[in-house]
ZAGU-691288 format. One record per residue (C-alpha): x, y, z. Coordinates in pm, whole numbers, plus 32768, in hexadecimal, padded with zeros to 4 digits. Layout:
BEGIN
    X    Y    Z
    X    Y    Z
...
! end
This chain:
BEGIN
    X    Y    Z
 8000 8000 8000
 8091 816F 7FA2
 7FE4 8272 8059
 7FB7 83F1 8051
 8081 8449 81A9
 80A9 85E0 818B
 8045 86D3 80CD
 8052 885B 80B2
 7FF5 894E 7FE1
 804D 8AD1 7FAC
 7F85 8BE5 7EF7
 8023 8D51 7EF0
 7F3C 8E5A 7FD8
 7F4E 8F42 7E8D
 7E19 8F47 7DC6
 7DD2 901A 7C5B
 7C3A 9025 7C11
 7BDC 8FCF 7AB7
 7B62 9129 7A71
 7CA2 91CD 7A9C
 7D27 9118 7996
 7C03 915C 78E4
 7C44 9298 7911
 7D57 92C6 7893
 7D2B 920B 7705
 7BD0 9289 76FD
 7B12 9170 771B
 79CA 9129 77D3
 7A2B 907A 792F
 78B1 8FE1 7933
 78E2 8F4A 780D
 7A51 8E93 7889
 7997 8E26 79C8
 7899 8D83 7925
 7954 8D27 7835
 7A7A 8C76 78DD
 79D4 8C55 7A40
 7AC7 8D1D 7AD1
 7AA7 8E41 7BCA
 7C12 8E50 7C22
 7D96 8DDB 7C16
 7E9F 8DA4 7D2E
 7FE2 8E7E 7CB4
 813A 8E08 7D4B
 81DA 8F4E 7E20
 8321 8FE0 7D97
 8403 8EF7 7E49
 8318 8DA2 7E08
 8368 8CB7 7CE5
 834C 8B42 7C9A
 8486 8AD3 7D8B
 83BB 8BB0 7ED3
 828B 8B28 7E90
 8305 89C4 7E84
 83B6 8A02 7FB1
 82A5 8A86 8075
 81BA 894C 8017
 82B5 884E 805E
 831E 8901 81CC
 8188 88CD 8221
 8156 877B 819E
 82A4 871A 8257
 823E 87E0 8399
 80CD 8745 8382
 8139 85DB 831B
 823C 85F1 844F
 832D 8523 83A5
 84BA 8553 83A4
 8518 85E2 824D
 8644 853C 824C
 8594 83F1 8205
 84EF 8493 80C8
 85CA 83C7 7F9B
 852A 8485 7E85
 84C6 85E4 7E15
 840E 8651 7CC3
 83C3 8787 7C8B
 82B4 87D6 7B6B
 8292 8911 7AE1
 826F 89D4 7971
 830E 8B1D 7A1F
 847C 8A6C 7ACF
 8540 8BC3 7B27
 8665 8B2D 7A62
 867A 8A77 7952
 87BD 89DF 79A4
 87A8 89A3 7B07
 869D 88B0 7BB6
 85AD 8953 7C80
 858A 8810 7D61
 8711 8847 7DF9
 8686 8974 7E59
 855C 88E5 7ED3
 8634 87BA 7FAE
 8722 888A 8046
 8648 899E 80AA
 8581 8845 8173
 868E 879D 820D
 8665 865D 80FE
 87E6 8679 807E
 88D4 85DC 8017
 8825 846A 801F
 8742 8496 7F0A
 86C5 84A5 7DAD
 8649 85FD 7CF5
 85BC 8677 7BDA
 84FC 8771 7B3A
 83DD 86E3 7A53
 831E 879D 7938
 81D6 8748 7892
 8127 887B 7893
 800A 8841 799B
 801D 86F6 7A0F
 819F 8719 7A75
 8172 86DC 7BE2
 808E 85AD 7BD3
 8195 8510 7AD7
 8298 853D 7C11
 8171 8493 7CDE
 816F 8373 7C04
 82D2 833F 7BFB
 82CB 835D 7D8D
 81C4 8261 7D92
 8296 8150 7CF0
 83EF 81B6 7DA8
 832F 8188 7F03
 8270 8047 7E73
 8399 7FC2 7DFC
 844A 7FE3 7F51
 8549 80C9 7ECA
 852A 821B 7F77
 842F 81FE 80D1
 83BD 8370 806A
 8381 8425 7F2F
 831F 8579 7F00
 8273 8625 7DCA
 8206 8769 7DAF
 8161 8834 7C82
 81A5 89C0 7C95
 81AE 8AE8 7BA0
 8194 8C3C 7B6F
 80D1 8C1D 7A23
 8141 8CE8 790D
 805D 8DA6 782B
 80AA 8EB9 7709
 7FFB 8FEF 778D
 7E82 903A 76EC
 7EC9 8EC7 7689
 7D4F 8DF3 7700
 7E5C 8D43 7800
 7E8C 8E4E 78AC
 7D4C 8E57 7953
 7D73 8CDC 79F4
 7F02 8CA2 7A06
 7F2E 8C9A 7B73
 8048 8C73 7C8F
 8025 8B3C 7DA6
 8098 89C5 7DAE
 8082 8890 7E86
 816F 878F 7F19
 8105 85EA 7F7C
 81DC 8542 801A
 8187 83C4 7FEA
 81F9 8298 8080
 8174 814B 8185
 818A 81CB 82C1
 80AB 82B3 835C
 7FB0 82CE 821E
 7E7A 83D1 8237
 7E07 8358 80B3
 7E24 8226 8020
 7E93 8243 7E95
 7DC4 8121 7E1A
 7E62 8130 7CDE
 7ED8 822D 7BB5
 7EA5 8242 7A3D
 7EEF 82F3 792F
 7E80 8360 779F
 7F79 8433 76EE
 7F88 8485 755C
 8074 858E 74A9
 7F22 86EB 748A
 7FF9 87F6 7462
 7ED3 88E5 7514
 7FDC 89D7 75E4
 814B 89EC 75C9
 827B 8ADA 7601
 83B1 8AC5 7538
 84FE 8AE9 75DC
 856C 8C59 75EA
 83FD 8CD1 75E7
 838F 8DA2 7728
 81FA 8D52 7706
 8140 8BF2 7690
 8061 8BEB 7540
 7F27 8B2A 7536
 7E2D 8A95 7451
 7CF4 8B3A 74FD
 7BCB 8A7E 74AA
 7C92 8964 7455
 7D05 895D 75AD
 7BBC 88C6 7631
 7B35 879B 7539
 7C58 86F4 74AF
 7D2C 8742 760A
 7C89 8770 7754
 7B4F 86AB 7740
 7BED 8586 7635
 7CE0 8535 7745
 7C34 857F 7885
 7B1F 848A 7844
 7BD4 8366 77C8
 7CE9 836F 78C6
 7BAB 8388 79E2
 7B05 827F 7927
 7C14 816A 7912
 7C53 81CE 7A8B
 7AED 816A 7AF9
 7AD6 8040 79E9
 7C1E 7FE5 7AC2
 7B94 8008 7BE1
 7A3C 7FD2 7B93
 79BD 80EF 7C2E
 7899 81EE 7BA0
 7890 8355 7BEB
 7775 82F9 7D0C
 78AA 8258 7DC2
 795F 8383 7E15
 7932 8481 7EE8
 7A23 8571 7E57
 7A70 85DA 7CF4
 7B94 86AF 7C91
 7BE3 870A 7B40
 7D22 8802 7A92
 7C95 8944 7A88
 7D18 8A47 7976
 7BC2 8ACF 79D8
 7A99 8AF7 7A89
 79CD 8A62 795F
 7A92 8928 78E0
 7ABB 885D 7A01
 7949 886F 7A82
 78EC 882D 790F
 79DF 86FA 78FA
 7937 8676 7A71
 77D9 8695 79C6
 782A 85D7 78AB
 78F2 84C7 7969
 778D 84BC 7A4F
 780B 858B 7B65
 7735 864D 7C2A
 7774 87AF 7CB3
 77CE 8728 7E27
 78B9 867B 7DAE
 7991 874B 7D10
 7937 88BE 7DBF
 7A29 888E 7EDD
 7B43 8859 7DEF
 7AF8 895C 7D01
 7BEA 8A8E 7D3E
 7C2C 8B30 7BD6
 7AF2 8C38 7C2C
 7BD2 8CB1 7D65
 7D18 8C76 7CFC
 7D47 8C64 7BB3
 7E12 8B44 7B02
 7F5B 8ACB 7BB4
 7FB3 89DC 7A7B
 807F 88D8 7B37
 7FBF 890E 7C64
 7E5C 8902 7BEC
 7DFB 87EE 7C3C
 7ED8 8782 7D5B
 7E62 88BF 7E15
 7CD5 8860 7DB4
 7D31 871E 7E54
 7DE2 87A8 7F92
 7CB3 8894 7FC6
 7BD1 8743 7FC0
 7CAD 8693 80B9
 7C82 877A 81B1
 7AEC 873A 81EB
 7B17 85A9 8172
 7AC5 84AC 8285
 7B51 8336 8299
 7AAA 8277 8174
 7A6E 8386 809C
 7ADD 8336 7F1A
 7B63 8430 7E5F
 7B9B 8451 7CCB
 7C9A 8547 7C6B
 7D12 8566 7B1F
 7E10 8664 7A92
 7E74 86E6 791E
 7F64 8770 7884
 7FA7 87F5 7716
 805C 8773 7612
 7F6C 8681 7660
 7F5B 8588 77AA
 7E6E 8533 78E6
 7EB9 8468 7A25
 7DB4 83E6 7AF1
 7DC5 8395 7C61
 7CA7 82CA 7D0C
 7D05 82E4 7E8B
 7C43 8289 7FF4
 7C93 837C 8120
 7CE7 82AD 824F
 7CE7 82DC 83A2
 7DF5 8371 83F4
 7D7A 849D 8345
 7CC7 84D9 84AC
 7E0E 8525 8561
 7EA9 85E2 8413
 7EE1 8758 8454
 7E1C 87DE 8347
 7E55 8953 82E0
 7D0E 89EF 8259
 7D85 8A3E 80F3
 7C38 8AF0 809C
 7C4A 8BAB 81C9
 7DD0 8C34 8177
 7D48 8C7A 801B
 7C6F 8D86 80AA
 7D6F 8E21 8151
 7DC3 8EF8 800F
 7E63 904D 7FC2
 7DEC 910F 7E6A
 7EAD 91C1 7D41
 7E9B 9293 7C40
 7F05 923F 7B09
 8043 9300 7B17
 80B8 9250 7C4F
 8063 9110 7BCC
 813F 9147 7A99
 8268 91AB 7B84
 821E 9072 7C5B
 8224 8FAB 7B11
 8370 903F 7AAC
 82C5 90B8 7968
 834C 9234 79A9
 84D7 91FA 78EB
! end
């Protein structure tokens, strides 16, 4: 059995409303709102980036999980926004916990789905009895070309798991994955801001490999959406992932608790690994949850998973209630806390 045994997650107090932006390009904020169910977006301070964020998630989920991180034998770091891009984030990451020199590291890149990749590949190190501890996380400061559509949803935040067989709060029943080469988003070395395939983004991307990676999960495990109690889906948007739950079969309880991208905007590697930490924090033992990621280029991976008991006596940090401890700019300062002003 491989277990969920610590988590934390991290959202910057900064916030920039949709109609500032609006604002700003002269477009109609009701219309974004309603259009991509967002209200607002988390913006990383001046002196926050990818390698603070991940820090600041993996501190909590070590502090919470009480382990000692010197018994952590991997690191993986997923992100589309590494600080360097010849220099692994996830050093930074292990020496700023205490998990050096004993170790493995690496930074991973798959545009979204990054950090549950790293989970994955911690999943099979611990099952495998190679490392007693693995830790993923999935962080960003998402990038977006100013008056660009992204630039209303790409969001700071990320999350950390720590996984392993001692000490479990969530049981990962099992894993799966459906990946296929949909060149829907992408960002060519040397280029500052991603280009994307707008509509195309949605049919032949998002919802083509959301639903069959949830589908051959629950054929798996053969589950049905009515077996879950929780539902937690990538979220570029507000829209997408509670139109991807209703066409899996997934009703609005589900998924509600997990669904951030209204408040926070989209944290790319994060997503859903932040939806999911939010859910944790209200799940009781025996509650199933569903959680499936994506990222573009194109890929999904799907996580069925039972909390356990121990989640009781877990130290759970209200991540909704941090996430309303926010801070406003203007559009100015959120350029200068972007480092958009040269």
């Amino acid at each position: 059995m491989v277990s969920i045994v610590g988590y934390g997650a991290y959202v910057p107090r900064y916030r920039i409303k949709v109609e500032e932006i609006a604002k700003i390009w002269g477009d109609k904020p009701e219309s974004i709102s309603g259009g991509l169910g967002i209200f607002e977006k988390s913006v990383p301070s001046i002196d926050e980036d990818t390698a603070t964020i991940a820090v600041e998630a993996a501190r909590r989920a070590i502090e919470s999980s009480g382990i000692d991180a010197s018994e952590i034998g991997a690191i993986y770091v997923g992100s589309e926004s590494h600080p360097y891009a010849v220099k692994p984030t996830s050093t930074i990451v292990a020496e700023a916990v205490g998990a050096t020199p004993y170790l493995t590291a690496a930074d991973y890149e798959f545009a979204c789905k990054a950090g549950t990749a790293g989970l994955q590949n911690c999943i099979g190190l611990v099952k495998a009895n190679m490392i007693k501890y693995g830790m993923a996380i999935g962080a960003d400061v998402a990038q977006a070309a100013p008056g660009d559509a992204l630039e209303y949803t790409a969001a700071a935040g990320g999350a950390a798991y720590i996984v392993g067989k001692e000490g479990g709060i969530a049981e990962i029943n099992y894993t799966t994955s459906f990946a296929t080469d949909t060149p829907d988003f992408w960002r060519r070395e040397g280029q500052p801001y991603p280009k994307h395939g707008e509509r195309f983004t949605g049919e032949p991307a998002y919802y083509k490999h959301i639903t069959n990676a949830a589908k051959m999960l629950m054929e798996k495990m053969g589950t049905r959406p009515e077996d879950y109690d929780y539902a937690v889906f990538h979220q570029p948007n507000g829209k997408f992932p509670v139109r991807v739950a209703k066409m899996l079969g997934f009703k609005k309880e589900q998924y509600e608790q997990g669904l951030l991208c209204p408040i926070i905007g989209n944290t790319y590697s994060g997503s859903m690994l932040v939806g999911l930490a939010a859910t944790l924090d209200i799940a009781k033992p025996g509650d199933r949850i569903i959680a499936v990621s994506f990222g573009s280029g194109a890929g999904s991976d799907a996580f069925d998973i039972t909390v356990m008991e121990g989640i009781e006596d877990y130290p759970r940090r209200n991540l909704r209630e941090m996430i309303s401890r926010k801070k406003y700019v203007d559009y100015g300062t959120y350029m200068k806390f972007k480092g958009e002003l040269k």
